[in-house]
C-alpha positions as CSV (number, residue, x, y, z in Angstrom):
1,X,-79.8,-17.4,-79.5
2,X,-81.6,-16.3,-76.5
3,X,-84.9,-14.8,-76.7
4,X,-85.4,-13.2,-73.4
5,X,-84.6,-9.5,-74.6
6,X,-84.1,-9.6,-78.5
7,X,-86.4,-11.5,-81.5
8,X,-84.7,-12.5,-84.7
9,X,-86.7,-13.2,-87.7
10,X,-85.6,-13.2,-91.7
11,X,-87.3,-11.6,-94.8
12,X,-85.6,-13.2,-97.5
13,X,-82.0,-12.1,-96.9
14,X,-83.3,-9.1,-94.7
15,X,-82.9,-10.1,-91.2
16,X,-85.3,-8.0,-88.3
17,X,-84.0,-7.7,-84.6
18,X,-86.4,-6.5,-82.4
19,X,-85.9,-5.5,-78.8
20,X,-88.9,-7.2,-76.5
21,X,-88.2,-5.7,-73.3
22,X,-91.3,-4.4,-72.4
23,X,-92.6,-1.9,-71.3
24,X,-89.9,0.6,-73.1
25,X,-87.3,-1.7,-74.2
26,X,-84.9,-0.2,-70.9
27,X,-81.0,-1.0,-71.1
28,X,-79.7,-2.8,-69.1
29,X,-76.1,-4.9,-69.1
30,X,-77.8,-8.5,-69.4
31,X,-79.8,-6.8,-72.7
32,X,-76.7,-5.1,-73.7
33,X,-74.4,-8.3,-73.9
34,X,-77.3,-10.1,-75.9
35,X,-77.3,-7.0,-78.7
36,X,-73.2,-7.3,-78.6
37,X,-73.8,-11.1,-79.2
38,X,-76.6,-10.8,-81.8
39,X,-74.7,-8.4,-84.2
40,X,-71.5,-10.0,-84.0
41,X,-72.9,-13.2,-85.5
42,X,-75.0,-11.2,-88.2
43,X,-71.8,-9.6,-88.8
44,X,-70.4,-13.0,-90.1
45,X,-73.7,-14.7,-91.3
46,X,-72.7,-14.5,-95.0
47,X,-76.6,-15.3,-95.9
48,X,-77.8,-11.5,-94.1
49,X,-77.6,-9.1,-96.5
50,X,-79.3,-6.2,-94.6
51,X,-80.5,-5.5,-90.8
52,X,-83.8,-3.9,-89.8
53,X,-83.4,-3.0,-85.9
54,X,-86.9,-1.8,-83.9
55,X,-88.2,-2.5,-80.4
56,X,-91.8,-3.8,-79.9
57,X,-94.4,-1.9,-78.3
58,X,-94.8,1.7,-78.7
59,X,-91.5,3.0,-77.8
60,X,-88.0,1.8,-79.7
61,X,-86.0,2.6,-76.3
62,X,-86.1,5.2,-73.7
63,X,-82.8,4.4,-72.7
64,X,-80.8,3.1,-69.4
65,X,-83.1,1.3,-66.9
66,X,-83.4,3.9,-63.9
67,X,-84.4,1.3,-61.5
68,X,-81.1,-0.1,-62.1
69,X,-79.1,2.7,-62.3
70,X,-80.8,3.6,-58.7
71,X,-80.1,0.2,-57.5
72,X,-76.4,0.1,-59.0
73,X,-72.9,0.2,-56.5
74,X,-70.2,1.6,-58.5
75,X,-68.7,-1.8,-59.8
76,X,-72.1,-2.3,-61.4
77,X,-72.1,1.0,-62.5
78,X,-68.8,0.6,-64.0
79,X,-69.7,-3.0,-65.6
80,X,-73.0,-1.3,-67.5
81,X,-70.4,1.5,-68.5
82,X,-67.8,-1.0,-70.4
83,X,-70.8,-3.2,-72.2
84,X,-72.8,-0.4,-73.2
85,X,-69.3,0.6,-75.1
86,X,-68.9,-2.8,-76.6
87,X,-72.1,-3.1,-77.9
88,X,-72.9,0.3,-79.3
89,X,-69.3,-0.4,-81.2
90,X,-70.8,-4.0,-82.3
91,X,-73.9,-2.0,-83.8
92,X,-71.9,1.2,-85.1
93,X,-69.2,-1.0,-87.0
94,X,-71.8,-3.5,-88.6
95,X,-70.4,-3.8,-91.5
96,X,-73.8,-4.5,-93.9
97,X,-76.7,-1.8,-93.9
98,X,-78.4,-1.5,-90.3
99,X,-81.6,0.3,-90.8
100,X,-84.0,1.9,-88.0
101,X,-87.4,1.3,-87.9
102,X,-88.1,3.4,-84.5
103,X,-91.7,2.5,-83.6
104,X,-91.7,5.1,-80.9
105,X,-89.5,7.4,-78.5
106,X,-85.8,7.0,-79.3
107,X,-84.4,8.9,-76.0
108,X,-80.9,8.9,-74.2
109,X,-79.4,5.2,-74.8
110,X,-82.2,4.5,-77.2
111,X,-81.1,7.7,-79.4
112,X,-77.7,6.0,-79.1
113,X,-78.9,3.1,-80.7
114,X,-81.1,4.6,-83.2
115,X,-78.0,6.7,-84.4
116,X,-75.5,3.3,-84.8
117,X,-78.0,2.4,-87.5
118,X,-77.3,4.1,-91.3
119,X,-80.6,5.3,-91.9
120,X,-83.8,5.7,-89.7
121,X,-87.3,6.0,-90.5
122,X,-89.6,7.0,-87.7
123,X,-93.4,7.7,-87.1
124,X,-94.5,11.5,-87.6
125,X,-96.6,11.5,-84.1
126,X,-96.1,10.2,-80.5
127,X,-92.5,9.9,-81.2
128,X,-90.4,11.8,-78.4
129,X,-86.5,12.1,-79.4
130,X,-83.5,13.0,-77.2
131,X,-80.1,12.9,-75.3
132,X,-80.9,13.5,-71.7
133,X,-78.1,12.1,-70.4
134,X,-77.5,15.4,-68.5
135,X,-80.2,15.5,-66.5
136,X,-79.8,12.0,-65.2
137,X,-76.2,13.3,-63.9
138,X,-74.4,11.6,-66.2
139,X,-71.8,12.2,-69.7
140,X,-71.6,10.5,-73.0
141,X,-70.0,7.3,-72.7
142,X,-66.9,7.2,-75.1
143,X,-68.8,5.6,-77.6
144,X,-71.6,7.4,-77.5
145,X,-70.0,10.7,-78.0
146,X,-68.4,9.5,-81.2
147,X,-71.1,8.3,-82.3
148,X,-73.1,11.7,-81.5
149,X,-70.7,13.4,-83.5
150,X,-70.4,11.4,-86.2
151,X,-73.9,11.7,-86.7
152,X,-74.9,15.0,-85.7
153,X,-74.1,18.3,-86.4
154,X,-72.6,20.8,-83.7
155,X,-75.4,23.1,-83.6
156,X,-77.6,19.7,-83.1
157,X,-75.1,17.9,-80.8
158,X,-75.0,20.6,-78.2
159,X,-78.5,21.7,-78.7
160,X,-79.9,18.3,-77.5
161,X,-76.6,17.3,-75.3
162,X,-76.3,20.5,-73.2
163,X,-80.3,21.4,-73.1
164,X,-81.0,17.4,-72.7
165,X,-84.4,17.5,-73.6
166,X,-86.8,16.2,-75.9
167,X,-87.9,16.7,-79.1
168,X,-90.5,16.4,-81.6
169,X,-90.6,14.0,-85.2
170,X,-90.5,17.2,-87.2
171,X,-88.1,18.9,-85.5
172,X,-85.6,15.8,-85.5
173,X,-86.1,15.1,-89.7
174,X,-85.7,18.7,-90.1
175,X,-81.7,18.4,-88.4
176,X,-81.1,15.4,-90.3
177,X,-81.2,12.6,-86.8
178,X,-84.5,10.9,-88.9
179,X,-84.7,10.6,-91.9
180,X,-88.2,9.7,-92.9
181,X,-91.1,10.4,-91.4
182,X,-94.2,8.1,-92.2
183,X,-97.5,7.5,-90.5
184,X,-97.0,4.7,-87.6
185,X,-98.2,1.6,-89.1
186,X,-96.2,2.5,-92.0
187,X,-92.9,2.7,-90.6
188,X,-92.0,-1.1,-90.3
189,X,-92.7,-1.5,-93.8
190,X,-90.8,1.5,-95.5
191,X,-87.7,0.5,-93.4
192,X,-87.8,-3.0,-94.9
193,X,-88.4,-1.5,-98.2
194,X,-85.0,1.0,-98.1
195,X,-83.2,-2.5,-96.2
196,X,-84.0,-4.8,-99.3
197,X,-82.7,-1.9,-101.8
198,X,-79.4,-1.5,-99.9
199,X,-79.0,-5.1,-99.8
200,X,-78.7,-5.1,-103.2
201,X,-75.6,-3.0,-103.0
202,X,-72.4,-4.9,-103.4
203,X,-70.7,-5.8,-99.8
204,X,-67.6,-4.8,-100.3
205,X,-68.2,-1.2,-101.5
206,X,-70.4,-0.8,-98.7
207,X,-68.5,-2.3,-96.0
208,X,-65.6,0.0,-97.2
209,X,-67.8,2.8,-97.6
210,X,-68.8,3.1,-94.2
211,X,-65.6,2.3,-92.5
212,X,-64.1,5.5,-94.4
213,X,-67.5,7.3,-92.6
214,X,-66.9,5.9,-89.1
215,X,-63.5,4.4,-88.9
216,X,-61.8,7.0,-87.0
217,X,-64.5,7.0,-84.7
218,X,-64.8,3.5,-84.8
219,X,-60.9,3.3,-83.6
220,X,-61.4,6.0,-80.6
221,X,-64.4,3.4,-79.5
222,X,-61.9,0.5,-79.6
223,X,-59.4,2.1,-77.8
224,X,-61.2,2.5,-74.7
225,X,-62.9,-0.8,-75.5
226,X,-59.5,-2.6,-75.6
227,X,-58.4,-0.6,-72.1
228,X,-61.8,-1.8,-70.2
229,X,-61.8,2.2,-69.3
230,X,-63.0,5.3,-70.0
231,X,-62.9,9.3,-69.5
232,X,-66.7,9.0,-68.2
233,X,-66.2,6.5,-65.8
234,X,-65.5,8.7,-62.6
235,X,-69.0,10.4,-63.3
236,X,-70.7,7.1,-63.9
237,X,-69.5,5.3,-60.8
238,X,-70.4,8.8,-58.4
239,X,-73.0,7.2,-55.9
240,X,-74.5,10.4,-56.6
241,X,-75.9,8.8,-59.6
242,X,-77.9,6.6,-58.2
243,X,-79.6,9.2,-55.4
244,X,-80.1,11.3,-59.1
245,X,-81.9,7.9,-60.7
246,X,-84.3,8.0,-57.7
247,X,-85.3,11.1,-57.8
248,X,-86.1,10.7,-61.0
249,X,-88.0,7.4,-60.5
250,X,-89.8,9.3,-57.9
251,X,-91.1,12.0,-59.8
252,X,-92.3,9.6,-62.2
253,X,-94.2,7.7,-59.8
254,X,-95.7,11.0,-58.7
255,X,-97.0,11.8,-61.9
């Protein structure tokens, strides 16, 4: 397996994926394709009975790379669009337990793929939490939608999808998108801990217990999978999006 954007080590039959894109674990498609590639074989290694996903440094993901998405022609733009859909499917229909240990921010794509996992445990502080998707110009991909509302409620959903700003550790255990809160050197550890105890679960029931969860959503995704498409993609491939990315890069350069 490639190590140039993903770590893979074992605990016993626990495995641990980490993202090692530094400095905030960005998205981009060469990272994407790795993740698809990485939990499809884990999907099929018969020895893995659980997943721990986290990034490394101090932030689990803060989403798509701007710097790409400024740099991006609309073929690009409609290449990162189709693999961020295959892989957030790859993570969302992992068939064994798929636990979050976010180490830090979880925001836009990085929400997305804190929300594939079944159960997340995050740090009480310095953790910022979000969908901004709006405010970089663009919608939900289609997977990311059903994945949004398979896991949150509407008042949630459109809170942090139509505002498309941040918020806090508390405020995200209290509407259910965490669902632990533990000091920050602590996190790692309790999300092996709840990992090993669902492994112990037999496979079977909990395969088929979270396909009747997410299988309808987990069909929608494959549809527009299966038809390389999808209702987002005349927003995604507007040049406009890549004069919004800028401006955005740009303010952050001028903070």
């Amino acid at each position: 397996m490639s190590q140039d954007f993903l770590q893979l080590d074992a605990r016993g039959d626990v495995r641990v994926v980490t993202m090692t894109r530094p400095p905030v674990n960005a998205i981009d498609v060469p990272f994407l394709e790795e993740l698809e590639r990485t939990f499809e074989r884990l999907a099929t290694d018969e020895d893995v009975g659980a997943v721990v996903f986290t990034g490394s440094g101090s932030c689990f993901s803060a989403g798509l790379d701007l710097r790409q998405l400024a740099a991006s022609d609309p073929q690009q733009m409609r290449q990162l669009l189709l693999t961020l859909n295959r892989s957030l499917l790859a993570l969302f229909s992992f068939p064994r337990p798929l636990i979050g240990a976010l180490n830090g921010h979880a925001i836009a794509g990085g929400l997305m793929l804190a929300m594939c996992c079944d159960y997340r445990v995050a740090p009480r502080e310095r953790c910022k939490i979000g969908l901004t998707e709006v405010r970089v110009g663009v919608t939900f991909p289609a997977a990311g939608i059903e994945i949004a509302r398979c896991g949150f409620d509407v008042a949630t959903l459109t809170h942090l999808a139509q505002i498309g700003r941040n918020i806090d550790a508390q405020e995200a255990l209290r509407r259910g998108v965490v669902n632990e809160l533990h000091e920050p050197e602590a996190v790692f550890a309790r999300a092996v801990e709840v990992a090993e105890d669902l492994a112990r679960v037999p496979r079977g029931a909990y395969a088929g217990t979270k396909h009747q969860l997410r299988g309808e959503s987990t069909t929608r995704i494959q549809h527009w999978v299966d038809s390389h498409d999808d209702p987002a993609m005349p927003i995604w491939t507007d040049p406009a999006i890549q004069r919004t990315a800028a401006t955005l890069l740009e303010g952050r350069h001028a903070t």
